[in-house]
Each structure stands twice: as C-alpha cells, then as structure tokens.
C-alpha positions in Angstrom: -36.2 45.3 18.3 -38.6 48.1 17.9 -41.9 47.4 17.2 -41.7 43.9 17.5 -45.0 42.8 17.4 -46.2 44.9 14.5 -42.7 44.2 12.5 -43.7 40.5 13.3 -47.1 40.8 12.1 -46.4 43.0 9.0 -44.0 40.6 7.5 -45.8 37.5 8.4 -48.7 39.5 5.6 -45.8 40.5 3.2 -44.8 36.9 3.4 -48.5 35.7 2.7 -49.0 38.0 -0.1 -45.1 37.6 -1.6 -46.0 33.4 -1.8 -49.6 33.9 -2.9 -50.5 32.5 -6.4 -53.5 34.1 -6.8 -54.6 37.8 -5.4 -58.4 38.7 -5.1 -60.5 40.2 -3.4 -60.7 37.8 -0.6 -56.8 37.6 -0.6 -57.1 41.6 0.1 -59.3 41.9 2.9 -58.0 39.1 4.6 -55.1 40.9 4.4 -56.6 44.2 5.3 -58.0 42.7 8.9 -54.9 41.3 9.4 -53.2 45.2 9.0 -55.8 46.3 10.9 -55.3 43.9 13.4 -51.2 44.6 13.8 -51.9 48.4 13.8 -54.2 48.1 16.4 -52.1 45.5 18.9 -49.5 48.5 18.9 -51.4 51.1 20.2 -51.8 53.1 16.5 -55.3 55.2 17.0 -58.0 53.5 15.7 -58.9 56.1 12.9 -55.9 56.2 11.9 -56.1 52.4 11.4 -59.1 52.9 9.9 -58.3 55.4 7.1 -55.1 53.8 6.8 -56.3 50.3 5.8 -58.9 51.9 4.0 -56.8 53.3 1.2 -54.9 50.5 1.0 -57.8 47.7 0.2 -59.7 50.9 -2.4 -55.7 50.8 -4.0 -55.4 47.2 -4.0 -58.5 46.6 -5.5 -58.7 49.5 -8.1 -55.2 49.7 -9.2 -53.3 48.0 -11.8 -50.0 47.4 -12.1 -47.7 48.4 -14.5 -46.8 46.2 -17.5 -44.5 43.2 -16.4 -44.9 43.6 -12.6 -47.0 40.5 -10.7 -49.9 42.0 -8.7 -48.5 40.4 -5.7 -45.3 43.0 -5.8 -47.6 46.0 -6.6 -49.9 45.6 -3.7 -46.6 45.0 -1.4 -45.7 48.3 -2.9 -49.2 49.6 -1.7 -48.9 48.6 1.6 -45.2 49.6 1.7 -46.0 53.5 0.5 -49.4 53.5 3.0 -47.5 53.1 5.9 -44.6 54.9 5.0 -47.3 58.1 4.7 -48.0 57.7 8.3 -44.4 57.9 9.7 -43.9 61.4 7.5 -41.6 62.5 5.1 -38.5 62.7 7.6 -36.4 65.9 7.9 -33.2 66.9 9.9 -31.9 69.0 12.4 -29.5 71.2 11.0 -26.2 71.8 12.2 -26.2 75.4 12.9 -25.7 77.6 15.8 -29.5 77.6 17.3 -31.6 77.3 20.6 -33.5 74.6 21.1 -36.5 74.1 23.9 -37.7 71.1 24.6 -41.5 70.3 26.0 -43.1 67.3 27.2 -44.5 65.9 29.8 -43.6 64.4 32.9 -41.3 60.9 32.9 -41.1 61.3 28.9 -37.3 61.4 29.1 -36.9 64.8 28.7 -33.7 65.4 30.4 -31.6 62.2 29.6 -32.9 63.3 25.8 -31.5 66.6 26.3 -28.1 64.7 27.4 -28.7 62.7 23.9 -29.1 65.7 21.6 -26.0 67.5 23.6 -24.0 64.2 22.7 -25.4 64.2 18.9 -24.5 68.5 19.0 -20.9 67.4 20.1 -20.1 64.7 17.8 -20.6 67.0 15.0 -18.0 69.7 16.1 -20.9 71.9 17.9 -20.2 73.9 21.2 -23.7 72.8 23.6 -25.0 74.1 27.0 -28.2 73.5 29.0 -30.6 75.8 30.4 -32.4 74.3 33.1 -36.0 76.1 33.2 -37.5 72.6 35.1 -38.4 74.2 38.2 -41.3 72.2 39.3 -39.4 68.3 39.4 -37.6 67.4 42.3 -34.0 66.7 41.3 -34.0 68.1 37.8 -31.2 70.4 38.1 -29.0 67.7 39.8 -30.2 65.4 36.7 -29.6 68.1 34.3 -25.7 68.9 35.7 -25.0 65.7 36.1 -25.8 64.8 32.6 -23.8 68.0 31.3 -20.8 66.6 33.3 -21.2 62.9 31.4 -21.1 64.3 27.6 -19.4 67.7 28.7 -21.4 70.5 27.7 -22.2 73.1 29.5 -24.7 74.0 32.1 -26.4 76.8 33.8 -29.1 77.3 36.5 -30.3 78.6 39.6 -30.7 76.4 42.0 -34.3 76.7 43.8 -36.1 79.4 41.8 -38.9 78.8 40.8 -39.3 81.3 37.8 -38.3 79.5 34.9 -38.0 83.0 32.8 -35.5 84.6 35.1 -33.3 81.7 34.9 -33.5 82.0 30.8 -32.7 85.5 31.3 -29.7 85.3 33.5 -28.1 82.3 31.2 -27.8 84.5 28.4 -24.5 86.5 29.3 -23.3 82.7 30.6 -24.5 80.9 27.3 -23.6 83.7 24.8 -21.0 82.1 22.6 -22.5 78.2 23.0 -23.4 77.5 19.5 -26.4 75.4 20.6 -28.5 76.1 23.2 -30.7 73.4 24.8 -33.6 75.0 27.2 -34.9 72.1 29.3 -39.0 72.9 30.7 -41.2 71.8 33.1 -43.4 68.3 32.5 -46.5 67.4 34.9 -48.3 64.3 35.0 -51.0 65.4 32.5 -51.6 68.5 30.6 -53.0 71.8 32.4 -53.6 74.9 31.6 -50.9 75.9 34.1 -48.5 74.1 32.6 -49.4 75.3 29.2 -49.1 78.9 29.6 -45.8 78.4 31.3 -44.3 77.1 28.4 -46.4 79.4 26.2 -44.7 82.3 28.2 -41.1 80.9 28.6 -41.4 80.4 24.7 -41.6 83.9 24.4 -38.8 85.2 26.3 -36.4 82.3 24.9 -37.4 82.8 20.9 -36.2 79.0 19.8 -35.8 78.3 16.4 -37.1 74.7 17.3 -39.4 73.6 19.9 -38.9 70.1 20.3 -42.1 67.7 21.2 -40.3 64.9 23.5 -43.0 61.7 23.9 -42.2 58.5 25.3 -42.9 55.6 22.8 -45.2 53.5 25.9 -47.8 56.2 26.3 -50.1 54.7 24.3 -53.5 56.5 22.8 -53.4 59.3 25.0 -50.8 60.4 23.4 -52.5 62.5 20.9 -54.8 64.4 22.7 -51.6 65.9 24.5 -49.3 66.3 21.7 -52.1 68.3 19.8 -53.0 70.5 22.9 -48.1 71.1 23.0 -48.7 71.9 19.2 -51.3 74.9 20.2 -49.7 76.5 22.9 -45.9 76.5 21.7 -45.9 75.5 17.8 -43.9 72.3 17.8 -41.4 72.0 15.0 -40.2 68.2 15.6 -40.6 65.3 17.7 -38.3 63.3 19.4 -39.7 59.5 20.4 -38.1 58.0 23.5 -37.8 54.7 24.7 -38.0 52.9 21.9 -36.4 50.3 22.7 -38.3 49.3 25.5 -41.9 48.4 23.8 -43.7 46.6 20.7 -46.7 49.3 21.4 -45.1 52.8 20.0 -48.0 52.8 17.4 -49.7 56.1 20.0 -46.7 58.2 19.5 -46.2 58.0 16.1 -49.7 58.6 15.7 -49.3 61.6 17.6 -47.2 62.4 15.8 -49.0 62.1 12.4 -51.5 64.3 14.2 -49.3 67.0 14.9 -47.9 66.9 11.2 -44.3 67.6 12.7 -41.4 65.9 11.8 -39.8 63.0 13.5 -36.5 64.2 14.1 -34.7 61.1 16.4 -35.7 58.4 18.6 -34.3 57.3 21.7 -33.2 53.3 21.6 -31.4 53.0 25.2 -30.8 54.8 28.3 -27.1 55.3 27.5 -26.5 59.1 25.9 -25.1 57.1 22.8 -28.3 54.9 21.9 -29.6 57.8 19.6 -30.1 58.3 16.1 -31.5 60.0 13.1 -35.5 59.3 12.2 -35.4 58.2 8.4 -39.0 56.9 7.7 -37.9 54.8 4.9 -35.2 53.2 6.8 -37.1 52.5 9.6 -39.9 51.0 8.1 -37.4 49.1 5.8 -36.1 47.4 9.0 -39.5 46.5 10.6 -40.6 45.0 7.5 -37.1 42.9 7.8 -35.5 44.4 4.0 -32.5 45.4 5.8 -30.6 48.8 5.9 -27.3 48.7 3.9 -26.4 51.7 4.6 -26.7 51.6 8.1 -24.7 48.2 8.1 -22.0 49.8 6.7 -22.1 52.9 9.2 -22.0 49.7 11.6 -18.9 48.2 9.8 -17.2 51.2 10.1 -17.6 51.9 14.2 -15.4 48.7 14.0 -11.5 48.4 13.1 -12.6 47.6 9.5 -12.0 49.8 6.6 -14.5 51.2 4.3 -12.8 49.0 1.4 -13.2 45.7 3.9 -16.7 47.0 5.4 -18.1 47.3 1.9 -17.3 43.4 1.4 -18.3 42.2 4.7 -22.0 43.8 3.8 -22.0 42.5 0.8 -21.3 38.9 2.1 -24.3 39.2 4.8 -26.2 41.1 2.5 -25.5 38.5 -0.7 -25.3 35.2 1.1 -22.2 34.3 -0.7 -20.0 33.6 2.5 -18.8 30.5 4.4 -18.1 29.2 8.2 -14.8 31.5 8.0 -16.5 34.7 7.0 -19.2 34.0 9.8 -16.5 33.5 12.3 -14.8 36.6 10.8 -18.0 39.0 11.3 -18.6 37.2 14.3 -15.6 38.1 16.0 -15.7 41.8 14.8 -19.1 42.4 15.7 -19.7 40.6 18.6 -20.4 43.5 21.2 -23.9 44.1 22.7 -24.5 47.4 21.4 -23.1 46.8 17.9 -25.5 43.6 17.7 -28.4 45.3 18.3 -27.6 47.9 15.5 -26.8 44.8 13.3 -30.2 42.8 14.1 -32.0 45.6 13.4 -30.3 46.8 10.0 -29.7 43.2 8.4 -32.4 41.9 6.1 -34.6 38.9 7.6 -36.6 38.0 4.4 -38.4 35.0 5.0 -37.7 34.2 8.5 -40.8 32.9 10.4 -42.1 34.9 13.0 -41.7 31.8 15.4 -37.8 31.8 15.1 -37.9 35.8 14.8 -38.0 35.5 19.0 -34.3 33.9 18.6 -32.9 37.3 17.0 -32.5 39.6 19.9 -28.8 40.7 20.8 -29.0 38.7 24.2 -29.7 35.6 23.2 -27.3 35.8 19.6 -24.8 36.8 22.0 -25.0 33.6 24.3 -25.1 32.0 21.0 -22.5 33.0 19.2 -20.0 32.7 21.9 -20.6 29.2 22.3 -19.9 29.0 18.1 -17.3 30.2 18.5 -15.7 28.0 20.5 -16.5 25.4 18.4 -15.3 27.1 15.1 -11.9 27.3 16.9 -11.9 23.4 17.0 -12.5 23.3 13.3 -9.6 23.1 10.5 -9.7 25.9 8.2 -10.5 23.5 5.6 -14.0 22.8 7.2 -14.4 26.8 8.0 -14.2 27.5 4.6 -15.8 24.4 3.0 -18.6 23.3 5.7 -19.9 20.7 3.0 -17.4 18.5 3.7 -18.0 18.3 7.6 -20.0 14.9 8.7 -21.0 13.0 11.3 -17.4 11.9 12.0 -16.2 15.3 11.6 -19.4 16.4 14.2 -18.1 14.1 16.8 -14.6 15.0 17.1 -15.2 18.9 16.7 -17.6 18.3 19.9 -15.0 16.7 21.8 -12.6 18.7 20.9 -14.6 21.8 21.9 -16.0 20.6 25.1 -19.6 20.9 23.5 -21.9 18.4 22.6 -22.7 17.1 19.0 -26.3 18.6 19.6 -24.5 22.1 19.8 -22.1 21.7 16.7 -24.9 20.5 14.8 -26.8 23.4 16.0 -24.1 25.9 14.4 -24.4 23.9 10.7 -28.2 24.3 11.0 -27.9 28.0 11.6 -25.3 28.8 9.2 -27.4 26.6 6.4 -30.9 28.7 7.4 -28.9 31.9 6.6 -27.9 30.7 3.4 -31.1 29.5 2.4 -32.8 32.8 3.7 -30.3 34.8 1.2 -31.3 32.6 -1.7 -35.2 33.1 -0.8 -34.3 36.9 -0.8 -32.5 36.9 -4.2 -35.7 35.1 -5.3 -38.3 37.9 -4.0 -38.0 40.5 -6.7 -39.4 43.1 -4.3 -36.8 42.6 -1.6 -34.4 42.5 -4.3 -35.2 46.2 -6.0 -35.2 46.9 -2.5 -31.8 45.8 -1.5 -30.8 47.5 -5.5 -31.8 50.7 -4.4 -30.2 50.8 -1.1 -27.2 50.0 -2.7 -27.8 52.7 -5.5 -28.6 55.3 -3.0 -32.4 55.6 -4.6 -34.9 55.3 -1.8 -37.8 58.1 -3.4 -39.5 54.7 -4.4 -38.4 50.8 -3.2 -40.9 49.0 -5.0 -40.2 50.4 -8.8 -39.2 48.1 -11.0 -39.7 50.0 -14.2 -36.1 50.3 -15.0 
C-alpha cells in the first residue's frame, strides 16, 4: 500500500480524535506532534511539516463549527482539507494530439514511465511514438525499443549519436502523423549545469506542450532542491511520481512537488506498463486515510466479467456491510487475482481497523488467505454460506474435516468475516466516514466533510 506508514499513522489520529469525548487544547497538540511526527517518518520536508501542522492546530483551536456538527468531525475536516492542500488541486492530461518531453534524473524510471504513458496514450484510441534523445545511458535505446515493441508504439532513434537535437530533428518526417509524441532525455546522477542546459536546449528545438517532471517516490529530501533547479531550466508543467509502490517514505516527492506548484499528473504503482493511473488528490488521500474509493471499486468491478448493474451491487455489499459467507465467497472468487487485489485493498474503506491488524491487508498475504477460505467455504452447505449464524462448534468440526483444514482455520474464516461486519457497522456509526462514503456515491468530492445538507 502506498504510504503505509503515514496512512497507518494518520488514521490511528483520525481514530483518536473520531472516539474522543472531549476536544481541547491538549487533545490538539497532542494530535499536532503526532502529524508532525507521521509527516516527518515519510520523508515530507520539515518546513513543510512545520507550516502544515501549524495551520491546522491555529484552525483547530480558533475555529468553530457550524451549528449541529461535533467538534470532533470539524477538526477531522481540518486535518482532511490541510493535507489535501499539500497534494494540489489535481489536473489531467488531455487527450489531444501533442508532444510530450520527459526530464528527470537518472534511475527515476524515466523510460519504463515513457512505456506507461505510451500504454495510457493507446488505451484511449491515441496513435504514440518515442523519441529517444537519452544519449548519455548505456542501453537506453535498447530499453526504449524494447518497451515500444511491448505496448506497440512507435519508435525512432539513432543509434550512437550523441547529439540529442539531431536525433529530434530527424524524427520529425518519421513521427509526423503520431498523434502523441513522447521525447525521452538524458538523466545523470545529480543535477549539473551540463545536464541542465542540454535539456534547456533540446526544449527549444522540440517545443513540447508538456514537459513532464519524472521523480522516483524513494528519493527522499533531496528531492526538492532538484525538482526546483528542472522547474528553472525547462518550465515543468506536471509531475509524474514513480515507484510508488515500492516505499512508505514518498513524503520528499510530493513535497517537491508542492514546491514546484505543478500538477501531479500519475503515479507509477508497479514495474508492469499497466500499474499506472490518474493522480486524484482527493482519492488518494481518501484511500490513505482508509474512507475507501467507490468509484474506483467500481472501475475494479468492471475489469471483471461483472456488469455495471451486478458491479454496482457487489460495491454496495462491501461498501454497506450488508452481505453474508455467499457474497464473500462470490467477490472472492471474482476478485481473486494479484493485481485486482491490490486495487481493491487500496480502494475499499478500512474504518476502524487497528494499525496492528492493518499489516494483514497486503494482496500477498489476503491471497494465501483467501485461498485456503475458499476451500473451506466449498465444504459448507449453502445454508450455512448464506446464514453463518447457524454454524457451531459441531458444524466447525465437520466443515474442517471435510476441508482437510483444521478447526483453527475455519474458525479463523468466521472471525474474519464477523470483524468485517462489525467494521461496516463502526463506519455507518462515524458520521464523517459516512458523508464521505454519501458523496462518493453522489459524485460530490469539492468538500467530504460538509454535512450542512
């Protein structure tokens, strides 16, 4: 899960402050150093932190809520809209003939996220070549053609000059009726001034219409010091954060990016050209917080035989609570596939889940589990599936034998499938997570937190 630290962190102090009785001033700086404390264990820039926290504790203290909402919701608002300021307001490649460069430095995944954004291009019914203007890596142009040869777009270069602007020159007869064209520069280990000008130059000869920052989500707090020095010489337009599946620390790159003021376009969340999406700040902060993204769960539903009619309901029945041992088998067995799992751990809604168990919701180890479920479900009537109520400690023991597991492991699957149950009825309770979950639904996301109706 991206994040997972900070995600862990921020909903254990959503958690605190949802159950408190009482908010004061000690209640809000305890839960300012613990912020503070999160933002900081994931590499966010310490002024950032800083200011950050800062507004919330002078809001939290000075505001008042509006007539019939408990201070506890309105200060989750607060925090909510604070850090929602820091990821940016979100925008959108558009879908338009164009010609895209793409800078960073070296080992940031610039070429396998030029692959990525061809694949995006593709999906959408756009023509896509590459341009490769890396003339200083070893291997970059096989890299390059090879990736043009996985998602099929098209490719030009020279092999073995070393003048990135000739090669942009001599691509334009080759690229003239690609609808999008993806130029692919130079990295180096660290910023120079060499490096700098190159891209300053080739920026010149090539004319993008977007010049694409690509950082890698591990880099940590240097990360701004380069991204501001990209943003002088070429004027970047968007960001594109890779890896982010692979670290709880991407707190340095999206503070460079809050220092750069450019959008966040997409992130990278696997090393296959398909683990790619659209940056939406208010979904992705929605999922670290654990409020679930219905919308996304339904985009999920739909990569699976289910139609839209039967993908509404199966959302609404993980969304709701309201299903039995039948309709978990049934999701279960339609969304029982690595990559659609870790989609679906990071779009359904965790509400009060401790952060303790939160290290049993990874993809690998659900997937180990479920499978083993499974096989016990199978040795279940359907009147147990769909009434699990009725099943006891007679009922345990023959289902074990039957399934070649052990009692242990059967009652294992009733204890999981209660916990979710009783985590949707803890959520229903939360008025916060429930305008949330409203407003997904409704398609109203300017504002999560309103309740004024």
């Amino acid at each position: 899960m991206v994040l997972e630290n900070l995600s862990s962190s921020l909903r254990d102090v959503f958690r605190k402050i949802s159950g408190s009785g009482y908010i004061d001033k000690e209640t809000i700086r305890e839960m300012i150093k613990e912020i503070q404390r999160a933002l900081l264990k994931a590499d966010v820039n310490v002024k950032l932190t800083v200011e950050l926290t800062k507004r919330i504790q002078e809001r939290s203290e000075n505001e008042k809520p509006p007539a019939g909402m408990p201070p506890q919701d309105y200060i989750l608002r607060i925090v909510y809209e604070e850090l929602l300021g820091i990821l940016g307001k979100g925008s959108q490649l558009k879908l338009q003939k164009q010609k895209i460069m793409l800078v960073g430095l070296y080992a940031n995944g610039k070429t396998t996220t030029a692959g990525k954004l061809a694949r995006f291009f593709m999906k959408k019914g756009l023509t896509t070549g590459f341009v490769a203007c890396d003339v200083h890596r070893p291997a970059a142009y096989e890299q390059l053609k090879t990736i043009s040869e996985q998602c099929g777009a098209k490719f030009f270069g020279i092999k073995g000059e070393k003048d990135p602007r000739k090669i942009y020159k001599a691509s334009k007869q080759e690229m003239k009726d690609v609808q999008v064209i993806i130029v692919d520069t130079a990295g180096r280990d660290s910023l120079d001034d060499e490096l700098l000008n190159e891209i300053s130059i080739l920026k010149k000869d090539v004319e993008p219409d977007e010049v694409l920052l690509v950082i890698d989500a591990t880099i940590g707090q240097q990360a701004g010091p380069q991204a501001k020095a990209l943003m002088d010489a070429t004027g970047i337009t968007g960001t594109i954060i890779s890896k982010m599946d692979g670290t709880g620390k991407a707190g340095g790159a999206l503070s460079a990016v809050a220092e750069t003021g450019s959008p966040i376009y997409m992130i990278g969340i696997g090393e296959h050209l398909d683990d790619f999406e659209i940056f939406n700040p208010k979904k992705f902060l929605s999922r670290m917080l654990g409020l679930g993204d219905a919308e996304a769960l339904l985009e999920i539903a739909e990569e699976t035989d289910i139609n839209p009619e039967d993908a509404e309901k199966t959302v609404n029945k993980i969304m709701s609570g309201k299903f039995n041992l039948m309709d978990m088998y049934d999701i279960w067995e339609r969304f029982a596939k690595p990559s659609v799992m870790k989609k679906l751990f990071d779009s359904i809604p965790l509400g009060n889940i401790s952060s303790s168990k939160m290290k049993m919701l990874d993809p690998e180890s659900a997937q180990n589990r479920i499978e083993k479920y499974r096989v016990i479900m199978d040795s279940m009537t359907y009147k147990e599936l769909e009434n699990p109520d009725m099943i006891n400690a007679k009922v345990i023991k023959r289902v074990a034998i039957g399934s070649g597991k052990t009692e242990q492991d059967v009652r294992g699957l009733l204890k999981e499938y209660k916990g979710m149950k009783e985590n949707a009825k803890m959520m229903r309770g939360n008025r916060a997570l429930k305008k949330m979950l409203k407003n997904h639904y409704s398609g109203d996301m300017q504002n999560p937190f309103d309740f004024t109706e």
